[in-house]
Backbone as ProteinMPNN parsed JSONL, in Angstrom:
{"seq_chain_A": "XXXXXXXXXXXXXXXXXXXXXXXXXXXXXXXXXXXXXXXXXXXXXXXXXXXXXXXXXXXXXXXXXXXXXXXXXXXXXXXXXXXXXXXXXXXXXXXXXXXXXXXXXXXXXXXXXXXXXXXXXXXXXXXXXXXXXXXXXXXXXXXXXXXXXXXXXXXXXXXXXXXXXXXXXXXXXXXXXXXXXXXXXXXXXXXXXXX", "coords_chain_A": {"N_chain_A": [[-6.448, -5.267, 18.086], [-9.127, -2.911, 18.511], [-10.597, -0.417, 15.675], [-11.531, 1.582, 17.361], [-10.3, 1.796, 20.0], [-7.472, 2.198, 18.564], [-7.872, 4.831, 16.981], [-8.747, 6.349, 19.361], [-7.496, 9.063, 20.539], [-7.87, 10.594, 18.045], [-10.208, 10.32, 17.679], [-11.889, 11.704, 19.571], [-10.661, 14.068, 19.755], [-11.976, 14.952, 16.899], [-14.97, 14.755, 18.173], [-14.979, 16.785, 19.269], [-14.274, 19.078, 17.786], [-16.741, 19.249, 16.436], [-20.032, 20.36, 15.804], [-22.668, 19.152, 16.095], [-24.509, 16.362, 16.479], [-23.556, 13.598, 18.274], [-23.563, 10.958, 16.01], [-23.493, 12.29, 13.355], [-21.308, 13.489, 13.171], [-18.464, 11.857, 12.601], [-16.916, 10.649, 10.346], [-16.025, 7.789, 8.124], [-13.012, 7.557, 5.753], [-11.128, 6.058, 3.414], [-10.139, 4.098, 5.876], [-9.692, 6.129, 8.012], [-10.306, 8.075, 10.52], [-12.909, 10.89, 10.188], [-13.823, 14.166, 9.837], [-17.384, 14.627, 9.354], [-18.532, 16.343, 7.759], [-16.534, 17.256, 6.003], [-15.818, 15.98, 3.666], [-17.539, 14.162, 1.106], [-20.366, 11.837, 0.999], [-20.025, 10.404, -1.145], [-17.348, 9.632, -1.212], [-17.265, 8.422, 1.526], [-16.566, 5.773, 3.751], [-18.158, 4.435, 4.693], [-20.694, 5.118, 2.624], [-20.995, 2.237, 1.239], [-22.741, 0.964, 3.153], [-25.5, -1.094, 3.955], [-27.101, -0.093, 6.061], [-27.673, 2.923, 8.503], [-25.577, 5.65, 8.802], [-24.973, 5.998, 11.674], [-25.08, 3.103, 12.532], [-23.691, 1.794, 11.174], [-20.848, 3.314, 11.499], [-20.788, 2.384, 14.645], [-20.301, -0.163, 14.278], [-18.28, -0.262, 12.719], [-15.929, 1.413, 14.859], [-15.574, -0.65, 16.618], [-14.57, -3.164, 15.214], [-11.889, -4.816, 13.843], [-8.735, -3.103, 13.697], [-7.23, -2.755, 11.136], [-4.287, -2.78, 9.535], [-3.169, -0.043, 6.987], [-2.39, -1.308, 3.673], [0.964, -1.17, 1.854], [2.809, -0.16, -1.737], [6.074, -0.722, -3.022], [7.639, 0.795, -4.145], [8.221, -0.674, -7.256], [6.519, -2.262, -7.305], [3.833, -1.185, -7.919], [4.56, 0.375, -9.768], [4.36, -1.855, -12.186], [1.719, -2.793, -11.617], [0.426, -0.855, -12.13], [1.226, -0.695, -15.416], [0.026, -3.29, -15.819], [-2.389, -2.698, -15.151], [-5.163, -4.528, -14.694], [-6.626, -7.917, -13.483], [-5.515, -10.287, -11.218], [-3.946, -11.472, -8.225], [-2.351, -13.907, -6.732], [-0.358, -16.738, -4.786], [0.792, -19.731, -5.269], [0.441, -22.964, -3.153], [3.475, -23.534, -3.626], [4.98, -21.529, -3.512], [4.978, -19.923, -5.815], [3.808, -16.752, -7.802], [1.618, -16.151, -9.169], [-0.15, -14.037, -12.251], [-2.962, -13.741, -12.633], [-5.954, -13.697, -15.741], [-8.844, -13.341, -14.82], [-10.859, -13.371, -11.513], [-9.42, -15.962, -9.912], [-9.799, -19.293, -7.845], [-9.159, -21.069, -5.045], [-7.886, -24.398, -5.927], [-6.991, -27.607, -4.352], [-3.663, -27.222, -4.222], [-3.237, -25.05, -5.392], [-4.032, -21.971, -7.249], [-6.376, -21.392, -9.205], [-8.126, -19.842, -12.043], [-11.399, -20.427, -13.2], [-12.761, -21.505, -15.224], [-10.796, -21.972, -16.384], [-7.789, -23.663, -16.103], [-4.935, -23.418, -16.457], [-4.976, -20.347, -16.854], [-2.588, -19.005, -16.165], [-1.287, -15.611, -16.772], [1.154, -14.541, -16.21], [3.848, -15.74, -14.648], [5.157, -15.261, -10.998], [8.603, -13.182, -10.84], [11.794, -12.768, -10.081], [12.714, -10.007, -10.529], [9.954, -8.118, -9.891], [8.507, -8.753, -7.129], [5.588, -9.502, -4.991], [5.865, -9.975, -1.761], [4.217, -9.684, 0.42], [1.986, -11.107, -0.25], [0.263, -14.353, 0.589], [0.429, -17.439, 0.334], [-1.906, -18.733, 2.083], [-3.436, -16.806, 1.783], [-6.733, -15.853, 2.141], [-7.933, -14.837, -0.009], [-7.256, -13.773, -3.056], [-5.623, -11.164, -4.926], [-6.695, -8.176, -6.0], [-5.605, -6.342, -8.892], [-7.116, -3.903, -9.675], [-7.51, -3.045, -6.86], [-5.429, -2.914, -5.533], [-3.859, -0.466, -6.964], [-5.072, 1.628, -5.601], [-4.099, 1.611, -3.055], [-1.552, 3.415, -1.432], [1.364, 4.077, -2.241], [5.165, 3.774, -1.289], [7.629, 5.668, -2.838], [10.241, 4.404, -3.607], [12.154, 4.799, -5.777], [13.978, 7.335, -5.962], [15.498, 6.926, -3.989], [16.697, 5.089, -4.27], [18.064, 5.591, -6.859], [19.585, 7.773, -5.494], [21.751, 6.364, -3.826], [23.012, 4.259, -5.951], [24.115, 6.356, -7.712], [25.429, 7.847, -5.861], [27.1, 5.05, -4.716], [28.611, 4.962, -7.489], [29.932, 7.038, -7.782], [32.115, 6.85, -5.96], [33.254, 4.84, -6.443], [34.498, 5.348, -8.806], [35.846, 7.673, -7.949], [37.386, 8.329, -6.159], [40.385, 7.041, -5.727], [41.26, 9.506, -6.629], [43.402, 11.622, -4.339], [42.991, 14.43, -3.911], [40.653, 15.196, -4.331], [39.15, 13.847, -2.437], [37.957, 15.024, -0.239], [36.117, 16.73, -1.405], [34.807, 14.677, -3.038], [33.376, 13.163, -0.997], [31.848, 14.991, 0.297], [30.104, 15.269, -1.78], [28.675, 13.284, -2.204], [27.661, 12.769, 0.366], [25.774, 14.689, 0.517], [24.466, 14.223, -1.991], [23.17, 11.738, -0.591], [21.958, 12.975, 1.66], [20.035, 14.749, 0.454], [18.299, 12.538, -0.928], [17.096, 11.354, 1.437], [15.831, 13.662, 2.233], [13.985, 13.916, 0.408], [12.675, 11.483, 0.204], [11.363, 11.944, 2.549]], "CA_chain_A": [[-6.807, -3.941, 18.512], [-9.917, -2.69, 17.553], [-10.822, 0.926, 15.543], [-11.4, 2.388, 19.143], [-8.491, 1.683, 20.479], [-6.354, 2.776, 17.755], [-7.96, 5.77, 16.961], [-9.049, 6.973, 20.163], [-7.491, 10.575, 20.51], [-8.609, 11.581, 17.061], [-11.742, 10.755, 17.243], [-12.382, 12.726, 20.999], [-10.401, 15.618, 18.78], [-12.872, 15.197, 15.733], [-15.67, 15.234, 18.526], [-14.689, 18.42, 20.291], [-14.635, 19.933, 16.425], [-18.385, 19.059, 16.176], [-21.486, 20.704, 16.756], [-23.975, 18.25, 15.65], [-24.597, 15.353, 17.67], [-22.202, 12.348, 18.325], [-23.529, 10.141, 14.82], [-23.367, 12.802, 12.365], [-20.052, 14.295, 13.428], [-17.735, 11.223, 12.065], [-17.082, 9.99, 8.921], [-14.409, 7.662, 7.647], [-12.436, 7.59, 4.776], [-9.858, 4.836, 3.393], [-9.922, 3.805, 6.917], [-9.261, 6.795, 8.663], [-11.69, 9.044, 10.987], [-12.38, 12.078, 9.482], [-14.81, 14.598, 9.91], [-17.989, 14.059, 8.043], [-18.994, 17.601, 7.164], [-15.499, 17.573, 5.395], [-15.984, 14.796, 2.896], [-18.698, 13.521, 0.296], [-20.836, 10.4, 1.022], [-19.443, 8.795, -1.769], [-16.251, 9.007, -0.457], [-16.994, 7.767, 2.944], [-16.454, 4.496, 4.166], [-19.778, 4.009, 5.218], [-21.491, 5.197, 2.171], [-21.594, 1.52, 0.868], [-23.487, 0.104, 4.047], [-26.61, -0.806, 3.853], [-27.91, 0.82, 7.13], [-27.157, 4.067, 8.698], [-24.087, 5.965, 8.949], [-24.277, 5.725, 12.973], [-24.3, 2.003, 13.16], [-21.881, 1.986, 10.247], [-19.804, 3.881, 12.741], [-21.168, 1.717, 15.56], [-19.872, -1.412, 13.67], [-16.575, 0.054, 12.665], [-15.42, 1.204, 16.269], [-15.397, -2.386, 17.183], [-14.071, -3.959, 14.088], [-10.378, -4.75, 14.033], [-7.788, -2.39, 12.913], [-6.658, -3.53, 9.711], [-3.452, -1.887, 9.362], [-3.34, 0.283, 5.203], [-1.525, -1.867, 2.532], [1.344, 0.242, 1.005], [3.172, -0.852, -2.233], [6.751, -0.092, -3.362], [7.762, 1.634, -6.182], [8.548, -1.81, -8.318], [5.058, -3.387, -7.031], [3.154, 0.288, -8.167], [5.028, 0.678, -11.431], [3.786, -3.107, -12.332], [0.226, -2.405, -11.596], [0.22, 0.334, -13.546], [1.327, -1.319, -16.539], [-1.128, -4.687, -15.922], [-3.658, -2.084, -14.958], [-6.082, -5.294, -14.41], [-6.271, -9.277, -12.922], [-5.976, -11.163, -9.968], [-2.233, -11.867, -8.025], [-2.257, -14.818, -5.925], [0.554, -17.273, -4.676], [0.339, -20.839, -5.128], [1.774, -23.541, -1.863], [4.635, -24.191, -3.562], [5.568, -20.245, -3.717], [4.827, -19.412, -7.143], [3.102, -15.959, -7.668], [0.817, -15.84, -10.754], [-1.032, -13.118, -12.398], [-4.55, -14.597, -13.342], [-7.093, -12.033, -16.355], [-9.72, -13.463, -14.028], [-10.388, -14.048, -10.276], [-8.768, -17.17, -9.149], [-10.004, -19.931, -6.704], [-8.022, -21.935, -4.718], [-8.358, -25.632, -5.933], [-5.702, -28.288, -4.039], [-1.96, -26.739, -3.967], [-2.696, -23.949, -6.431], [-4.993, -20.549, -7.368], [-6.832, -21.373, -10.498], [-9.921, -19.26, -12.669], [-12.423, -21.67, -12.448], [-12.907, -21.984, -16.619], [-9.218, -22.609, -17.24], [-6.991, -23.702, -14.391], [-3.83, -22.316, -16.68], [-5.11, -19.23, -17.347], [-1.866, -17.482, -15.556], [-0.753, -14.598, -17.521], [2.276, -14.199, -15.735], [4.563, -16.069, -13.54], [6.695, -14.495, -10.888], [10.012, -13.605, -10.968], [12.561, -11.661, -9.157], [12.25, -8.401, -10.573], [8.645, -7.442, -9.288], [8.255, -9.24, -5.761], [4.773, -9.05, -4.03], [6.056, -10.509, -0.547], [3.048, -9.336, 1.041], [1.164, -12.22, -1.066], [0.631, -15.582, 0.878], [-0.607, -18.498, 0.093], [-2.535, -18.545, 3.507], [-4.475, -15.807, 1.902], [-7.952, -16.288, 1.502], [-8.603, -14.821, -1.155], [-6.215, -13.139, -4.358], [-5.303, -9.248, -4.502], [-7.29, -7.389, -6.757], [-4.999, -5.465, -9.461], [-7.564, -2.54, -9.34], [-7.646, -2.928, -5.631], [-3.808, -2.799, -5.261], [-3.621, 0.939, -7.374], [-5.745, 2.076, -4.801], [-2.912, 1.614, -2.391], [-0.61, 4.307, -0.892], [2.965, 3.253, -2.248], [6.413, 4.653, -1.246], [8.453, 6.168, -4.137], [11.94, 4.353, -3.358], [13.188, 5.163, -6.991], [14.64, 8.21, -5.858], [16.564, 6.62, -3.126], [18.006, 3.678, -5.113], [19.309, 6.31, -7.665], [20.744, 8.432, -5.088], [22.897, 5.158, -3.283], [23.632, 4.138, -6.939], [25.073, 7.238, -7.531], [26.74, 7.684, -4.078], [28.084, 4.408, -4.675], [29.273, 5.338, -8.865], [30.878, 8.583, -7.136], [32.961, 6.518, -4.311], [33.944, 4.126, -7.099], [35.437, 6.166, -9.867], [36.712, 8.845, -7.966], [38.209, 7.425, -4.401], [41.764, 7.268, -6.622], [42.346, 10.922, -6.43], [43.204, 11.893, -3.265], [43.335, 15.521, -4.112], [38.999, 15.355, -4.549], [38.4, 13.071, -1.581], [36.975, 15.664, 1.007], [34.843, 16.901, -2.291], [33.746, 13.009, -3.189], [32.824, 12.756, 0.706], [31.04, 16.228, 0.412], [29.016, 15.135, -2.668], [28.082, 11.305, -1.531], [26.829, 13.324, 1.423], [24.858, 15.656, -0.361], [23.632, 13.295, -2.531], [22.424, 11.287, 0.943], [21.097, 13.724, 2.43], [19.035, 15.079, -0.716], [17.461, 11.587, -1.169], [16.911, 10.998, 2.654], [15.079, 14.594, 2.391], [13.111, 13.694, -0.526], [11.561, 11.116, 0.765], [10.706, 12.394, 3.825]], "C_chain_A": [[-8.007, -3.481, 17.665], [-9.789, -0.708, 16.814], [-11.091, 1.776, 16.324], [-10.772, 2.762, 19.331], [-7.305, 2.801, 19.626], [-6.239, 4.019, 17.413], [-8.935, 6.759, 17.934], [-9.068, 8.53, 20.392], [-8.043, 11.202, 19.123], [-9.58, 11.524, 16.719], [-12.655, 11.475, 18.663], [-11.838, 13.699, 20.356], [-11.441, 15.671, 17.809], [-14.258, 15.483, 16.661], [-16.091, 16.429, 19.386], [-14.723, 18.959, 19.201], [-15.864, 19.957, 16.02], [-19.332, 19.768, 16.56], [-22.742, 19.843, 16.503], [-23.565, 17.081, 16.88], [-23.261, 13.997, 17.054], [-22.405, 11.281, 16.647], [-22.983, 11.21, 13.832], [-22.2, 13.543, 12.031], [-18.509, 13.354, 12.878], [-18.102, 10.409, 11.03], [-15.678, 9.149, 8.622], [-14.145, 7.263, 6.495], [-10.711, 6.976, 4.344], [-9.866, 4.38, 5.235], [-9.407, 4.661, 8.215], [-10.45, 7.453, 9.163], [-11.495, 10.543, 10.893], [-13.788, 12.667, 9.726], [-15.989, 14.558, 9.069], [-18.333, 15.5, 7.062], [-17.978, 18.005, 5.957], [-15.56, 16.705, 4.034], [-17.473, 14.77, 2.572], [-19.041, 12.558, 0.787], [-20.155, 10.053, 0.51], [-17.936, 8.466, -1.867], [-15.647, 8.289, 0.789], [-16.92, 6.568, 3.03], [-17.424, 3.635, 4.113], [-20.72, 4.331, 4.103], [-21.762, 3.659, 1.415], [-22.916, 0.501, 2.155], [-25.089, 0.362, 3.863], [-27.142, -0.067, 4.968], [-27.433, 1.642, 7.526], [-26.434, 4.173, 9.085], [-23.865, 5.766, 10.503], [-24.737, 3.871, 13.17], [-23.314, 1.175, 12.569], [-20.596, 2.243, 11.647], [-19.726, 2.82, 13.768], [-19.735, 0.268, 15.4], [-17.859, -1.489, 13.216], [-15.931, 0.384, 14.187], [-14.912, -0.154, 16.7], [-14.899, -3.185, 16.403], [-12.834, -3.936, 14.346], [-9.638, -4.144, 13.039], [-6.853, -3.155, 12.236], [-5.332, -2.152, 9.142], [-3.303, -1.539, 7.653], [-1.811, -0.25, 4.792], [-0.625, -0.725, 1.977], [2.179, -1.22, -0.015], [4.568, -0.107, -2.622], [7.006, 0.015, -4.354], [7.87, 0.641, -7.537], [6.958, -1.775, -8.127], [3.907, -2.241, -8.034], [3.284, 0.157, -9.745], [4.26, -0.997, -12.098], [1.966, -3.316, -12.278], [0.089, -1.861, -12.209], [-0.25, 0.458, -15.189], [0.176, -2.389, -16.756], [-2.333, -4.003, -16.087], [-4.724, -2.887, -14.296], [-5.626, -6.727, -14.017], [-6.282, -9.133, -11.623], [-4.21, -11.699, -9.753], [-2.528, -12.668, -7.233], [-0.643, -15.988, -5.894], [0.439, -18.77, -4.173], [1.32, -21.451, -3.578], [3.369, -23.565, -2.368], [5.273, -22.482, -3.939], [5.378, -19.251, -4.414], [3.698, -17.943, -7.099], [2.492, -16.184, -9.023], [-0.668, -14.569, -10.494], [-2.057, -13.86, -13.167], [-5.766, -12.974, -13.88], [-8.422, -12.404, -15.043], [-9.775, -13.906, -12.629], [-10.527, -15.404, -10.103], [-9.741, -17.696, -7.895], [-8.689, -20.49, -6.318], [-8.476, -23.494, -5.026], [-6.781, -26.378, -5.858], [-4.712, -27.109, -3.544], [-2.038, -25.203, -4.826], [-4.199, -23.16, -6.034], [-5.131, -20.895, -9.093], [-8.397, -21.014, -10.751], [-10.275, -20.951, -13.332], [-12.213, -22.315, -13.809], [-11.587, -22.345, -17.298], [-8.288, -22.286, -16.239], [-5.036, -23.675, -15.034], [-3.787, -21.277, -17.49], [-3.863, -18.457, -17.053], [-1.412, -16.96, -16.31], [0.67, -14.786, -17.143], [2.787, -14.754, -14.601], [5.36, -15.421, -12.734], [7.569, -14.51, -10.96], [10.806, -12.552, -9.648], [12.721, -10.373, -9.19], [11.282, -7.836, -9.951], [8.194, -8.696, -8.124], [7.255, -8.622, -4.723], [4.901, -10.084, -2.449], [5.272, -10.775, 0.144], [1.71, -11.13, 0.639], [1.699, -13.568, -0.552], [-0.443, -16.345, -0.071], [-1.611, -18.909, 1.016], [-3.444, -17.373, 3.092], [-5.73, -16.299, 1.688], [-8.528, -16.052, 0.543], [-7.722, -13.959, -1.986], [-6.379, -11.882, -4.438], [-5.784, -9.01, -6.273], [-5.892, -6.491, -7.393], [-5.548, -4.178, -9.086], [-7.347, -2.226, -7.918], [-6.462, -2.102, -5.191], [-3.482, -1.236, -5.555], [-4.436, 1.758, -6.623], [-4.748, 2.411, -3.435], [-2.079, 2.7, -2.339], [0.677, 3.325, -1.702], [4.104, 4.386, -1.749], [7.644, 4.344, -2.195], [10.011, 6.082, -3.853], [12.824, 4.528, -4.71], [14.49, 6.055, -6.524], [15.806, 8.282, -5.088], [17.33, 5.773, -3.372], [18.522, 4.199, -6.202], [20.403, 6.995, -6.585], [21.58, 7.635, -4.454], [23.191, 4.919, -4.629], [24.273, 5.384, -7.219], [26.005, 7.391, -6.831], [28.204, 6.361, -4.423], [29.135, 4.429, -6.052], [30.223, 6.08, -8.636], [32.189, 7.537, -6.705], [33.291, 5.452, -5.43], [35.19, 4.414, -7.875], [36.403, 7.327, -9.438], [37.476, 8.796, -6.843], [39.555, 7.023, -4.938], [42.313, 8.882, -5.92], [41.771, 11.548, -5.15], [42.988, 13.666, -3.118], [41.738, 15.974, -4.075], [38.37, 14.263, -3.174], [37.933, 13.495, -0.976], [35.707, 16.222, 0.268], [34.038, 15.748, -2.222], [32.531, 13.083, -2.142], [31.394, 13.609, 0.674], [29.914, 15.82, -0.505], [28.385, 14.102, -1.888], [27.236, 12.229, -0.335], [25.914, 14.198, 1.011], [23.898, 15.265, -0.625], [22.684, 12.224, -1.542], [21.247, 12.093, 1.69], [19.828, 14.492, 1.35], [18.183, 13.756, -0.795], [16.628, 10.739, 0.301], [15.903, 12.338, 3.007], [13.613, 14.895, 1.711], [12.108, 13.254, -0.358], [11.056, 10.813, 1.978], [11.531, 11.22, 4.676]], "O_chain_A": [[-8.03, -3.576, 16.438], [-9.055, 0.122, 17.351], [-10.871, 2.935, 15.971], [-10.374, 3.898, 19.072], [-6.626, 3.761, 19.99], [-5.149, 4.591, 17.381], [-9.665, 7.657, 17.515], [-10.087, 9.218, 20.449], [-8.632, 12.282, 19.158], [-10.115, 12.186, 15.83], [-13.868, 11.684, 18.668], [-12.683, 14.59, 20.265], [-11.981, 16.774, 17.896], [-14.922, 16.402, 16.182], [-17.122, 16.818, 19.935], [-15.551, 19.849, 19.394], [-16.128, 20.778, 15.141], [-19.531, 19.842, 17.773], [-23.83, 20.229, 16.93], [-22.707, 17.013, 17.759], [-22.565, 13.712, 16.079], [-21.349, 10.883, 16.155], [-21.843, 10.949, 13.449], [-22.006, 14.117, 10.96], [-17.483, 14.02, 12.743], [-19.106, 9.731, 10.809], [-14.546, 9.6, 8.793], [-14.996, 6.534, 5.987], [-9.601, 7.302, 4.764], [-8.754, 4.82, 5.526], [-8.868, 4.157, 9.2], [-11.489, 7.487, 8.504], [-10.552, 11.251, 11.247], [-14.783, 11.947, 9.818], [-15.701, 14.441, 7.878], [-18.344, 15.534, 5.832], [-18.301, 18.817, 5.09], [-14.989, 17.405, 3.198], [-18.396, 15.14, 3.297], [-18.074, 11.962, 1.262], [-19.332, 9.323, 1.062], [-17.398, 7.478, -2.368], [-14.544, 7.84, 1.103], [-17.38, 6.081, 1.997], [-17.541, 2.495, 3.665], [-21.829, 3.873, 4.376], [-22.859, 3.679, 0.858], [-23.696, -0.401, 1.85], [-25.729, 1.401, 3.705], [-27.84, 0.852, 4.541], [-26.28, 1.626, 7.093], [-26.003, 3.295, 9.833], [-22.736, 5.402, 10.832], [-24.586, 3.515, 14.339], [-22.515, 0.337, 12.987], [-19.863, 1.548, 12.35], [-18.631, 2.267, 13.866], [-18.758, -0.054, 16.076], [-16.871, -2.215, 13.329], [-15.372, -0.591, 14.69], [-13.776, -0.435, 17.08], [-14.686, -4.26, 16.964], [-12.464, -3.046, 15.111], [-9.709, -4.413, 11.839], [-5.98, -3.936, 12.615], [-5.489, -1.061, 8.594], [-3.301, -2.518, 6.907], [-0.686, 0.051, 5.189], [-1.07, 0.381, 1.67], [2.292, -2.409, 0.284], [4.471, 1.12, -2.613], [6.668, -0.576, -5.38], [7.651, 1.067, -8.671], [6.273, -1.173, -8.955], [3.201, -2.795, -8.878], [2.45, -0.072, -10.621], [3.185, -0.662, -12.596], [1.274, -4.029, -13.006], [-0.513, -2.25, -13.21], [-1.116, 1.019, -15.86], [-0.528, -2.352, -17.765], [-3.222, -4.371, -16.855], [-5.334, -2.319, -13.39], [-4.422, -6.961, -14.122], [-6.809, -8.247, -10.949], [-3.448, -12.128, -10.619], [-3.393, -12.1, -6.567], [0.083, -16.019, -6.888], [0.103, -19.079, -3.03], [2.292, -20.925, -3.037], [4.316, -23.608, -1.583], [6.152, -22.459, -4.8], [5.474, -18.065, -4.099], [2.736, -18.066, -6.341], [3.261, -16.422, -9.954], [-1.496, -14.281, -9.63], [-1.87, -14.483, -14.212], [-6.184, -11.985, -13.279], [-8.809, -11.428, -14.401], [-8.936, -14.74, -12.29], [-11.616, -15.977, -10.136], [-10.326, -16.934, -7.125], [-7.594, -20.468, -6.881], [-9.447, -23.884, -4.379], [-5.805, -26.169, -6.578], [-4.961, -26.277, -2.673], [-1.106, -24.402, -4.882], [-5.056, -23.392, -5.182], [-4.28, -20.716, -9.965], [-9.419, -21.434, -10.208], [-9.711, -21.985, -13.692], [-11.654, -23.41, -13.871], [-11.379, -22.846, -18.403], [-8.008, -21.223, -15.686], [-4.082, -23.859, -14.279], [-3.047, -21.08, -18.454], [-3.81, -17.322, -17.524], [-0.793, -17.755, -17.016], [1.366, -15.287, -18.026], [2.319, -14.392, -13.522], [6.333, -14.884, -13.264], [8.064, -15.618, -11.17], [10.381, -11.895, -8.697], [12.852, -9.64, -8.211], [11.651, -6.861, -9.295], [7.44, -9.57, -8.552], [7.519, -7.74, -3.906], [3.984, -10.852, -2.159], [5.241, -11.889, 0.667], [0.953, -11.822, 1.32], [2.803, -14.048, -0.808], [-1.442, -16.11, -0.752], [-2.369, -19.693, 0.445], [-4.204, -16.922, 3.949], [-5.8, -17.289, 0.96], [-9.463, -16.708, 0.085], [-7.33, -13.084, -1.213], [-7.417, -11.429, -3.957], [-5.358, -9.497, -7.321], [-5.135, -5.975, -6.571], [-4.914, -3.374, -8.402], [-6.972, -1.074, -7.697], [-6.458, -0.989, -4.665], [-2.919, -0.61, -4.657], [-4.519, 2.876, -7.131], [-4.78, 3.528, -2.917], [-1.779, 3.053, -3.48], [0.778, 2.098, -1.67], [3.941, 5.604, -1.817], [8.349, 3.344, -2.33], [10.828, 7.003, -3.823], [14.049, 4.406, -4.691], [15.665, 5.706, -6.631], [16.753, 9.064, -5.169], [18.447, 5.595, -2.887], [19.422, 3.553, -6.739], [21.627, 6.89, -6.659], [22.633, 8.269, -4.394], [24.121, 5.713, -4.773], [25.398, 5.321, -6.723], [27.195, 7.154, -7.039], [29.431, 6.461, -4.421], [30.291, 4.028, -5.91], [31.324, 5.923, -9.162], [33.239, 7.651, -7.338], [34.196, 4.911, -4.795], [36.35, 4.014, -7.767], [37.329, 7.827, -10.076], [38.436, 9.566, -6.866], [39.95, 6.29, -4.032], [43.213, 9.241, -5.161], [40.63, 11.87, -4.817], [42.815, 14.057, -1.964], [41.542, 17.153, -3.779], [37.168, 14.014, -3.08], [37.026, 12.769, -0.568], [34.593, 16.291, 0.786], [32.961, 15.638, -1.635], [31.31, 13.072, -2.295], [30.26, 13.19, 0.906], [28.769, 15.99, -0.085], [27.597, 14.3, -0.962], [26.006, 12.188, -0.39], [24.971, 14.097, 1.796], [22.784, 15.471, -0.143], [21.517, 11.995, -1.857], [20.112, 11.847, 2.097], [18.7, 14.667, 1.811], [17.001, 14.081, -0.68], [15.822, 9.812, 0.229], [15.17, 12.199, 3.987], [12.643, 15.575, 2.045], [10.991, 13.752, -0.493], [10.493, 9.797, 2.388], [11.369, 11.108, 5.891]]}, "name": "protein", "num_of_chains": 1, "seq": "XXXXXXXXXXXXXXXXXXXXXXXXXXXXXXXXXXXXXXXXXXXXXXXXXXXXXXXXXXXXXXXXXXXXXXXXXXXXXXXXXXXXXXXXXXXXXXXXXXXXXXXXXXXXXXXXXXXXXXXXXXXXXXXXXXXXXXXXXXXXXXXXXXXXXXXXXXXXXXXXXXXXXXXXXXXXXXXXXXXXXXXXXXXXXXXXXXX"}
């Protein structure tokens, strides 16, 4: 599907909001079409292209919609901390964090000047799924904190809770329509949270 396609109605809404002519009236930003009058160049999309913003535009329309990367709250918190590097995932599964960007040479992802530079092997705690080996090319740390993530902390305390509640207190029958009442509470508070 291309950027057309996908964002068809909001960009015939962004051009009914326009009074300038059809180039100067869209702008996009992270991948979205957005008015330009609303936004800085150097936040637009288009301010790195070399030639002008309407065949920027031109060029994007027709390009294929690249659906936005999100990361979850483990993957986020982990970036954070690294701050910097290169994540890639060798054939045989393995994720490694490399200080520098990685090629692919054979079966593996190795920086060019030392082919076991990896900082960090994966494990099961912090799981970038998203990360093939079929990729062409290794995920930017900085790139990655750039990324939208969704903040499931809040919802894997409130089921840990829920389920702490419905452990310890599912004995006394005398609090079970309370228990029920909380656990539900607690559900519905973390199901409200995050939207």
């Amino acid at each position: 599907m291309k950027n057309l396609e996908k964002w068809e109605k909001e960009i015939l809404t962004l051009l009914s909001k326009t009074d300038s002519n059809f180039s100067a009236g869209i702008a996009v930003e992270k991948g979205v079409p957005i008015l330009c009058k609303t936004i800085e160049c150097e936040t637009c999309d288009f301010n790195e292209d070399d030639g002008s913003c309407e065949n920027a535009l031109i060029r994007w329309f027709y390009s294929e919609y690249v659906s936005p990367k999100k990361l979850n709250y483990k993957q986020r918190m982990f970036c954070e901390l690294v701050k910097t590097g290169w994540l890639a995932r060798s054939a045989n599964g393995i994720l490694r964090l490399y200080k520098n960007k990685p090629k692919k040479i054979g079966n593996v992802w190795a920086e060019v000047f030392d082919a076991t530079a990896a900082w960090w092997t994966g494990s099961t705690i912090v799981d970038f799924d998203f990360i093939k080996w079929t990729d062409q090319e290794p995920y930017s740390i900085e790139q990655m904190l750039t990324w939208d993530y969704q903040n499931d902390a809040i919802k894997n305390f409130v089921d840990a809770a829920a389920a702490h509640l419905m452990q310890h207190l599912t004995g006394y029958n005398d609090f079970d329509d309370g228990i029920e009442m909380a656990v539900s509470a607690l559900k519905k508070f973390g199901k409200e949270y995050n939207g």
